[in-house]
C-alpha positions, 0 to 999 in steps of 0.5 A: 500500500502506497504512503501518502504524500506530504501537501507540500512535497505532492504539490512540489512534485506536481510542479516539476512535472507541470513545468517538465510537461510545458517545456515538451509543448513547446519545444520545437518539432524535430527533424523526424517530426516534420518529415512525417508530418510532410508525408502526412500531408501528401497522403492527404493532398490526394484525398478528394476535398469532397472526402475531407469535407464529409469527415470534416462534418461527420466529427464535426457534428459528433464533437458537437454532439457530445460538447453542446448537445442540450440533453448532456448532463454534467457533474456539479464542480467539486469545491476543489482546494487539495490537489492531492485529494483531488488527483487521487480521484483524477487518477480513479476516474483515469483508469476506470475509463482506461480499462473501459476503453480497453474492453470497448477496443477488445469487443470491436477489434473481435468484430471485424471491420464492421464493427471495428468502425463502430470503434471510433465513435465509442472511444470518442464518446469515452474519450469526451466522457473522461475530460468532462469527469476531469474537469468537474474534479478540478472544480471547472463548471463544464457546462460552461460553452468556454470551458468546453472549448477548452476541453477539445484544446485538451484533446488537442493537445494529446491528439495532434502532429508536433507542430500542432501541439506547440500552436494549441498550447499556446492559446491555452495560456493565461486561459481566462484571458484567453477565453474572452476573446473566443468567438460566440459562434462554435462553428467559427472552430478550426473543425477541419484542422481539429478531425485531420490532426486526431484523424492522422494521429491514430489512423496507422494505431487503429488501421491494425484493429479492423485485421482478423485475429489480431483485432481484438488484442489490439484495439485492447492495448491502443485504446488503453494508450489512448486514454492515458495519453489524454488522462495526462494531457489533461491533468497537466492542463488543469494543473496549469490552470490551477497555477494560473489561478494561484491555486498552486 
């Protein structure tokens, strides 16, 4: 059984890794970054406009669906004031998603192609359900329209090019000054930009999951990933919130 920290000492701790955590969104792409992203965008040049406009929308209206659909319902924002106490909970919530993603990830990659389609729109959901959870844990009112604009940064973040990543986190920044000059029209978002980058992301990790076989073992392991990867990012964002409002 694992001894508590100290306050102090976990909160110190946070700090590094917060710090450590902003130094790698903003360092430079490197050679090896840029050379993929330039192959990436060549596949994508002989993709049909037609083709990107109709995924454009499909995830589009997906996020939508789930960011600023009228019937979600979100948690009331806990009185966050431990960080301690709240990253425990964090943590709880983190890997009981992980290990639904991985079960959702097992149960379609069994399934074919047909159903291994039916992956992304499900892990998408688990995704999105994970970040609201997060939130209301570090006491952020999701039900807000600017702190869910704020939520698909997150997403960003943990699902984007190099180069992408750097250009998000830096409209994260001093987020409450940020967020007051963010348009009152949703479809005024980069949607385009948001479903090629999380498209290009996990295509070649996901592409394995619609194989006989080796479906299920793999959409198992790249669905578990996935979701730390995001319950990282997103701990580290609010981490950076929470400094900013002099809560650290």
């Amino acid at each position: 059984m694992a001894i508590p920290l100290s306050d102090h000492y976990y909160t110190q701790r946070a700090l590094y890794q917060l710090r450590d955590w902003q130094n790698q969104m903003q360092r430079e792409p490197t050679f090896f970054n840029s050379l993929a992203r330039k192959a990436q965008h060549k596949i994508n040049s002989y993709i049909p406009d037609k083709i990107h406009n109709a995924i454009t929308t499909a995830i589009k209206q997906m996020t939508r669906g789930t960011l600023f659909g009228a019937g979600l319902i979100t948690k009331a924002p806990a009185d966050a004031q431990n960080l301690q106490l709240q990253e425990n909970l964090v943590q709880a919530r983190i890997e009981f998603y992980k290990r639904a993603a991985a079960a959702e990830g097992g149960i379609t990659g069994a399934g074919g192609i047909l159903l291994g389609l039916a992956d992304f729109p499900l892990l998408f959901g688990i995704k999105m359900k994970l970040l609201f959870e997060i939130a209301a844990l570090y006491g952020f009112d999701a039900s807000d329209y600017k702190e869910r604009v704020y939520l698909l940064h997150i997403f960003q973040l943990a699902f984007s090019s190099h180069e992408h990543r750097r250009d998000v986190y830096l409209q994260m920044v001093d987020w409450e000054t940020q967020k007051l000059h963010l348009p009152d029209d949703i479809n005024q978002f980069n949607w385009r930009s948001f479903q090629q980058e999380y498209r290009d992301y996990i295509d070649l990790a996901k592409m394995a999951q619609l194989v006989p076989i080796i479906g299920a073992p793999v959409g198992a392991i790249v669905n578990y990933r996935l979701l730390t990867k995001l319950g990282q990012t997103a701990m580290n964002a609010y981490r950076m919130r929470w400094k900013e409002l002099d809560k650290l």
